[in-house]
MIKOL-229306 format. One record per atom (N, C-alpha, C, CB): residue in one letter; x, z, y. Coordinates in pm, whole numbers, plus 32768, in hexadecimal, padded with zeros to 4 digits. Atoms other than C-alpha are relative to their C-alpha. Glycine has a CB too. Layout:
N
AXZY ...
! end
This chain:
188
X7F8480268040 X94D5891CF50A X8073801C8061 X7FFD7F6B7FD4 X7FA97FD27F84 X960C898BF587 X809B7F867FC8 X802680E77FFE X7FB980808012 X974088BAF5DA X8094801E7FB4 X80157FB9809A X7F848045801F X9838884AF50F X80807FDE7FE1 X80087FEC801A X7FA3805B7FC0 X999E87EFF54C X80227F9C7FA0 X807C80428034 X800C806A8062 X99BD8759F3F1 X7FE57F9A7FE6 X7FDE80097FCB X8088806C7FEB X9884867EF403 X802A7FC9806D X7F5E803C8016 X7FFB800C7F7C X98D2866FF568 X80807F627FD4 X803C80B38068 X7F9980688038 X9A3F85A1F4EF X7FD07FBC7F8E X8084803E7FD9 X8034806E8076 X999B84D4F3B6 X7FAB7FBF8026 X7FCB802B7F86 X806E80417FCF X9897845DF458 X80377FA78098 X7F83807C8018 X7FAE80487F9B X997283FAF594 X80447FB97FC0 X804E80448057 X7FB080668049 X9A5E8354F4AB X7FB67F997FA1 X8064804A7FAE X801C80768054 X997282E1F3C1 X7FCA7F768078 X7F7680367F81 X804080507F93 X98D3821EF512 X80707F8A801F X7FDB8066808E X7F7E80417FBA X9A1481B7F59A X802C7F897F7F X8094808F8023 X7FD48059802F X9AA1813DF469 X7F977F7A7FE6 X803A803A7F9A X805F80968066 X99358054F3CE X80167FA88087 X7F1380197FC1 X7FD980897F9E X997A7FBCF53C X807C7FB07FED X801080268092 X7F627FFB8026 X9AD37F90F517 X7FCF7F907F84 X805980BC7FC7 X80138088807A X9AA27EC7F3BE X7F8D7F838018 X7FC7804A7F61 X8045808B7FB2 X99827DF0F465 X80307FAD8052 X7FA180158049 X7FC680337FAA X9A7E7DA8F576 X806D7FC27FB4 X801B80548065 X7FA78008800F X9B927D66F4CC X7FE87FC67F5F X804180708030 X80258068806F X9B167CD6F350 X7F787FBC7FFD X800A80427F7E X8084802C8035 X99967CA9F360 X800F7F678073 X7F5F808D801E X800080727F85 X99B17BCCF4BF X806C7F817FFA X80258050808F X7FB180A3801B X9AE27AC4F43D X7FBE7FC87F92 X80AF7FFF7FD5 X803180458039 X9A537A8EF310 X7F487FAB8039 X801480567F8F X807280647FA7 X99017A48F3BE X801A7F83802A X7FDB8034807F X7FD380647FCA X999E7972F47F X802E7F787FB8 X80548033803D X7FEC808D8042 X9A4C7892F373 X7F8B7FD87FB3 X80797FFB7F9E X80767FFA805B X991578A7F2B6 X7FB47F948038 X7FAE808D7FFB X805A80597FBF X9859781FF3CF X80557FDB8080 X7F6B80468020 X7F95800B7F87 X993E777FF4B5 X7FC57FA1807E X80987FB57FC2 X805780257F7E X982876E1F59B X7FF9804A8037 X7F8F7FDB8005 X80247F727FC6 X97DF7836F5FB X7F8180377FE7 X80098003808D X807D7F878013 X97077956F592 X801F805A8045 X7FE380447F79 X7FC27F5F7FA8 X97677A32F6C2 X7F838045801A X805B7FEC80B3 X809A7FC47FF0 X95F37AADF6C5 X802180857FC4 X7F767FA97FA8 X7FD47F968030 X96797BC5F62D X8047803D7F64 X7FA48031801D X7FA87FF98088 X97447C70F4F9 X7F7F7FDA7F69 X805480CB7FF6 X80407FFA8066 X96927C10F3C5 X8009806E7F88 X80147F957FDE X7FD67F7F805F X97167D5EF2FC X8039807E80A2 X80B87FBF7F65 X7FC87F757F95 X971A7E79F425 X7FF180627FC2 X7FB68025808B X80057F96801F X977B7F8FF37C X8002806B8050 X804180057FBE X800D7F7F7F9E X97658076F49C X7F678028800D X803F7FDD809F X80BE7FAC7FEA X95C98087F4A0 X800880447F6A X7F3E7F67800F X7FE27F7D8070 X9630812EF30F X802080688030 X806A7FF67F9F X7F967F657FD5 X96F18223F3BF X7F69805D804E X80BE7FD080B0 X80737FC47FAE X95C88258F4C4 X7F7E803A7FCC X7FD87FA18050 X80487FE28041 X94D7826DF3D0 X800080897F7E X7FF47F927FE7 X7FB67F998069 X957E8371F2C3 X80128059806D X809A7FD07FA5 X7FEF7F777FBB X95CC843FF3FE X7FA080578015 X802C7FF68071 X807C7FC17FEF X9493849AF479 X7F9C800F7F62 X7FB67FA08078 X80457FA38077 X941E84CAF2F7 X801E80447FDE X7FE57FEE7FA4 X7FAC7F78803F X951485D0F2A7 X80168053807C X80A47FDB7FB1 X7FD27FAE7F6D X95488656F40B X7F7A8014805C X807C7F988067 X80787FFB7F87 X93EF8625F4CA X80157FDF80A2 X7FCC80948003 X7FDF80267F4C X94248637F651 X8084800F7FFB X7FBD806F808A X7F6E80108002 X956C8698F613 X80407F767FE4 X803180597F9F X7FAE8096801D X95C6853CF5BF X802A7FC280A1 X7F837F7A7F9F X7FCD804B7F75 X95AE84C7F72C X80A280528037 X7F6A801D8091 X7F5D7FDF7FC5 X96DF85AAF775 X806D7FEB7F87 X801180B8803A X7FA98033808A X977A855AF63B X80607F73802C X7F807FCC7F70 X7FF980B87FE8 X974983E2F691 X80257FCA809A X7F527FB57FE0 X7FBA7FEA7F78 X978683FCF81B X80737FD98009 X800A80798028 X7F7E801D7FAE X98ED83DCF838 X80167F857FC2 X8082806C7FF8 X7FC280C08041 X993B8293F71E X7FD57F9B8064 X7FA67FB57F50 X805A805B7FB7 X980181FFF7D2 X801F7FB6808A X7F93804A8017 X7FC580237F64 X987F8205F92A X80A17FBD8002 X800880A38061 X7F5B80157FD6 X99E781CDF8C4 X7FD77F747FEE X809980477F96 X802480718053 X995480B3F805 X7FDA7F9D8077 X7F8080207F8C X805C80557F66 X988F800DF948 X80797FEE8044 X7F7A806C8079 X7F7980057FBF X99DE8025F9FD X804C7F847FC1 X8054808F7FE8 X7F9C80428061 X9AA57F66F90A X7F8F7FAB7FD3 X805780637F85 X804280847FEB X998B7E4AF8F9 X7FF07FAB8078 X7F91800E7FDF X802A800C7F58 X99407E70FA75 X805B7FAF8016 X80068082806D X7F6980447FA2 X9AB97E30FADE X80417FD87FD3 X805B803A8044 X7F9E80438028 X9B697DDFF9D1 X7FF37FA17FBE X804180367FD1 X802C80778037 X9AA77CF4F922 X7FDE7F95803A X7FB0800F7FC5 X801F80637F8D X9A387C6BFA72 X7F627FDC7FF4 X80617F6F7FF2 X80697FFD801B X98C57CA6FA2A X7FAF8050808D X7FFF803B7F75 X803A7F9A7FBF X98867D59FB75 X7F8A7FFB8041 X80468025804A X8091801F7FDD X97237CDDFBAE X7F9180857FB4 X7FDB7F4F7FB8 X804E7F9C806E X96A67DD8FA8F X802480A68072 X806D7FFD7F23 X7FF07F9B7FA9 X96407F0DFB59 X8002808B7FA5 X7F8E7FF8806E X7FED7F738052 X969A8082FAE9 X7F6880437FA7 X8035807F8086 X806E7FD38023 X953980EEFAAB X7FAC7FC87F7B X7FC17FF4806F X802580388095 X95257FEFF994 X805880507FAD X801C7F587FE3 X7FFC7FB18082 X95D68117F8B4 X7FC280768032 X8095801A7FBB X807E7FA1801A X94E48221F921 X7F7C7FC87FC8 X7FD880418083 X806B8030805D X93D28110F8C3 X802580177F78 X7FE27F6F8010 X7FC57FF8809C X947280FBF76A X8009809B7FAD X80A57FC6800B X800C7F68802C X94B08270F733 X7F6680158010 X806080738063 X80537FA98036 X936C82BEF79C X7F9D7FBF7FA9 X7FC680488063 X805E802F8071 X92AB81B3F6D6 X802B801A7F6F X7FEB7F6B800D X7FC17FB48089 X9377823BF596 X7FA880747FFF X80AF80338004 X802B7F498001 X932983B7F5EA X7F1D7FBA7FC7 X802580828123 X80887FEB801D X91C4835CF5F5 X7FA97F8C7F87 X7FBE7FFB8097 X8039800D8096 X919E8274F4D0 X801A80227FA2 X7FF77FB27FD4 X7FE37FBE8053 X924F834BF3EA X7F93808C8010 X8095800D8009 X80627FA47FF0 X91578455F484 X7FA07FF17FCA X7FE280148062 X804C80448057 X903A8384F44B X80007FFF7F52 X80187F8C802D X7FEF8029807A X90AB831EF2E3 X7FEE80827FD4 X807A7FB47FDB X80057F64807F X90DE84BDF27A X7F8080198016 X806980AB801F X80AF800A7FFA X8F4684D2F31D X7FE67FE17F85 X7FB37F8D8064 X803180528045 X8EF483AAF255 X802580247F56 X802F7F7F803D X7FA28001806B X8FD78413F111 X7FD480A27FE1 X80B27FD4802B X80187F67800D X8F888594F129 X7FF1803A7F85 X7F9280288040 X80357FDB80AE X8EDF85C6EFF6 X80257FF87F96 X7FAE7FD27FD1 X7FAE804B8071 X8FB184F7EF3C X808780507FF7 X801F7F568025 X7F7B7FA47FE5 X90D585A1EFD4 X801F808D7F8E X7FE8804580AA X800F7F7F7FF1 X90658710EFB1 X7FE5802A7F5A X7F8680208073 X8003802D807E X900786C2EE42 X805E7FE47FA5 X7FD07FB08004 X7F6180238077 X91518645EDA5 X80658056803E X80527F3D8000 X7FC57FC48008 X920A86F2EE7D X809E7FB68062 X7FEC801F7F76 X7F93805B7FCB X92E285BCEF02 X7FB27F94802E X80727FD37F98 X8018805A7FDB X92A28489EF71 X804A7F967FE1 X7FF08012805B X7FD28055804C X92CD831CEEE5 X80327F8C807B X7F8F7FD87F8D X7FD380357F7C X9391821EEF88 X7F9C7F5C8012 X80C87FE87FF8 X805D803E7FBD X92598151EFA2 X7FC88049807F X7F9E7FE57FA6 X80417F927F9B X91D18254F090 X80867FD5807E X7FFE80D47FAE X7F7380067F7E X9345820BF144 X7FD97F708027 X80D0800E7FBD X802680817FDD X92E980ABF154 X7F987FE28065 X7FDC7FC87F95 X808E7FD77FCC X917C80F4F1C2 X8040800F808E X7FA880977FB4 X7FB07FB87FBB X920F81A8F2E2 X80557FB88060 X804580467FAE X7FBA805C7FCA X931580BCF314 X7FC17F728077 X80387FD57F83 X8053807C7FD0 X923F7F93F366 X7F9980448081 X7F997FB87F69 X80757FFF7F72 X915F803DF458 X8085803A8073 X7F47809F7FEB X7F927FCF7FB1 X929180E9F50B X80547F538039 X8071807B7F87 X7FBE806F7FE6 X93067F5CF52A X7FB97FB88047 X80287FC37F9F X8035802D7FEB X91F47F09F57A X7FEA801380AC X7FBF800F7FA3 X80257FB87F7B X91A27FDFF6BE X809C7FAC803F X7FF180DD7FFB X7F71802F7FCF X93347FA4F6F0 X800A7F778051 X805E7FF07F80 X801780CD8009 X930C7E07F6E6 X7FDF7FF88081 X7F6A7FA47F90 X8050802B7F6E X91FC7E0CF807 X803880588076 X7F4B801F7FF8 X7FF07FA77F8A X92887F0CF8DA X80857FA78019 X800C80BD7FE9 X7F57802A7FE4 X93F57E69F8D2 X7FB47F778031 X80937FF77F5C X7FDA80857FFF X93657D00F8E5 X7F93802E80B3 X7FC47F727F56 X801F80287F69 X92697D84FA2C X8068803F803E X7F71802E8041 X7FC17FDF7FB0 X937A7E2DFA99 X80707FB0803C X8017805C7FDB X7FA480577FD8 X94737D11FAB5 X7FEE7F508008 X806380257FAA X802A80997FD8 X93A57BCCFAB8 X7F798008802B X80087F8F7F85 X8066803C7FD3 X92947B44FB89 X7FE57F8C7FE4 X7FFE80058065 X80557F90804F X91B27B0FFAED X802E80127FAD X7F8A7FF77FD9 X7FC27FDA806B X91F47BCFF9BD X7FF57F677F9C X7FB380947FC4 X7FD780A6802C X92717AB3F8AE X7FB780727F37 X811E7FA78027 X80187FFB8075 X91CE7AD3F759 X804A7FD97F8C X7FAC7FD58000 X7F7F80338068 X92EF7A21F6A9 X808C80A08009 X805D7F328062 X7F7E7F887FE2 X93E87B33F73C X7FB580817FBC X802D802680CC X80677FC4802E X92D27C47F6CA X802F7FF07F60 X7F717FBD8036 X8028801A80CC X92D47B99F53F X808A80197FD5 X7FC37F357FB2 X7FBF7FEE8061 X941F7B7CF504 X806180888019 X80407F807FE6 X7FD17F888007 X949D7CDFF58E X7FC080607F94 X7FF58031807E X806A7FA68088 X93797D76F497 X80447FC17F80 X7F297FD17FFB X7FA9801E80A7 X94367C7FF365 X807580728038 X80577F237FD3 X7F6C7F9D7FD3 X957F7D34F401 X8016808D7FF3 X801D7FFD808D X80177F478025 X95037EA5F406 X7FE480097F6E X7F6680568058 X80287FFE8081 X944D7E74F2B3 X806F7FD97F6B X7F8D7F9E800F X7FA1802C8073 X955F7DD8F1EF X80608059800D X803B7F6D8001 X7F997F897FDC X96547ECDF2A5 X7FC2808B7F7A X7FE2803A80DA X80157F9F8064 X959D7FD6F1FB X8015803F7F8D X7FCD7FFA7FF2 X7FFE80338086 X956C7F41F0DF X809680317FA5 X7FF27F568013 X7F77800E802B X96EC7F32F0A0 X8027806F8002 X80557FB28042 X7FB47F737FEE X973F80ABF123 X7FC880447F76 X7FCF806280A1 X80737FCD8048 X960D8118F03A X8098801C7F5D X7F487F627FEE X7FDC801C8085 X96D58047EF12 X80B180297FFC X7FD57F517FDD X7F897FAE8011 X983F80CAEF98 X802380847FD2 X80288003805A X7FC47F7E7FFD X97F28221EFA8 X7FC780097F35 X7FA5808B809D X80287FE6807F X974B820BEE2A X80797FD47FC7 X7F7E7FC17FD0 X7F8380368055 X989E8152ED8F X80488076803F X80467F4E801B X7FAE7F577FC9 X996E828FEE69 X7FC480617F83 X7FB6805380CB X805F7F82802F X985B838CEDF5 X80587FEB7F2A X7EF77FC48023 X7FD0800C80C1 X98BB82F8EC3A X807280017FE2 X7FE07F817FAA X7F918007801A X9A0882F2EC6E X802880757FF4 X803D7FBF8045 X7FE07F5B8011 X9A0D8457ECD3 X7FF3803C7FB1 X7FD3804D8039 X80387FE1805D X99348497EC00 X807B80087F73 X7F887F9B7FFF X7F98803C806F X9A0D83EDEACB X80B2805F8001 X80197F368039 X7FBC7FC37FF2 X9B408486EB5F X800080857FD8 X800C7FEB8052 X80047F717FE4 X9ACF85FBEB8E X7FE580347F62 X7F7F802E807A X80537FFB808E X9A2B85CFE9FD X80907FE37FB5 X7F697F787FE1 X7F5B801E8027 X9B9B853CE99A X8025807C7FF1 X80687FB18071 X7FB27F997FE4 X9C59865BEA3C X7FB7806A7FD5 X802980088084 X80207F70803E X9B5D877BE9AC X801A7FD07F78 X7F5C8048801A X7FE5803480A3 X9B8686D7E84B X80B280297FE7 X7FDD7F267FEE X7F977FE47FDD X9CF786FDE86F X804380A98010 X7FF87FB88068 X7FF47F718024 X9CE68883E8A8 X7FBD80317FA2 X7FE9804B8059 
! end
């Protein structure tokens, strides 16, 4: 696969921004929601959607796709959120437990794939969850001793529901266009 610059910018923006709206709407309402504190992590991270859709439409190319949000992203938790315990290498864990459960999943899915022709966004789900999964334990041994099984559960609700939501954004986008583009040919 060759690179990009298109993909290269949608996929950087789409990154940037699903953080961006976790930072800035998903994380206050959390907060009033649960105002003891659920800082265990976002309960709707739409950025493991982004991670996950990259590497299914892009393959390895996703890590350079996903590379620059990722890092800007770690920066702007690191220092500006004041999180600077979380070490850099927890978003190469994350990228590469994506890359390789979306890998996994097209293995596992192959037949099914190669057969219709596409792929269903159960298969994205599928996928999702093991990519959260690998993610979970690598982030929680990478930043707590010992790793914490609570921090682990509810980053996997957080990736999974994230998904979930991009899955059900990009399908309400996808009918509108749809609806639109069917409008405007009716019209000529």
């Amino acid at each position: 696969m060759t690179f990009s610059l298109p993909a290269f910018l949608c996929v950087t923006a789409a990154y940037i921004g699903s953080f961006v709206l976790v930072i800035l709407l998903i994380a206050p309402v959390q907060k009033t929601v649960f105002p003891q504190g659920f800082e265990l992590g976002s309960l709707i991270f739409l950025p493991h959607g982004v991670r996950i859709l990259s590497f299914l439409f892009f393959g390895w190319m996703g890590f350079i796709y996903l590379l620059p949000g990722s890092v800007l992203m770690w920066i702007v938790l690191a220092y500006g959120a004041g999180q600077v315990g979380y070490h850099i290498s927890g978003t190469a864990v994350s990228l590469i437990s994506c890359y390789v459960a979306v890998t996994l999943a097209c293995r596992l899915f192959k037949n099914v794939w190669a057969s219709s022709g596409r792929f269903s966004w159960q298969q994205v789900m599928i996928a999702g969850v093991f990519g959260s999964v690998m993610s979970a334990a690598g982030f929680s041994a990478l930043n707590f001793s010992p790793p914490s099984l609570l921090i682990m559960l509810s980053h996997i609700i957080g990736d999974v529901i994230g998904l979930f939501v991009i899955l059900f954004l990009l399908m309400i986008m996808f009918r509108q266009i749809d609806r639109f583009l069917t409008k405007t040919h009716r019209l000529n």
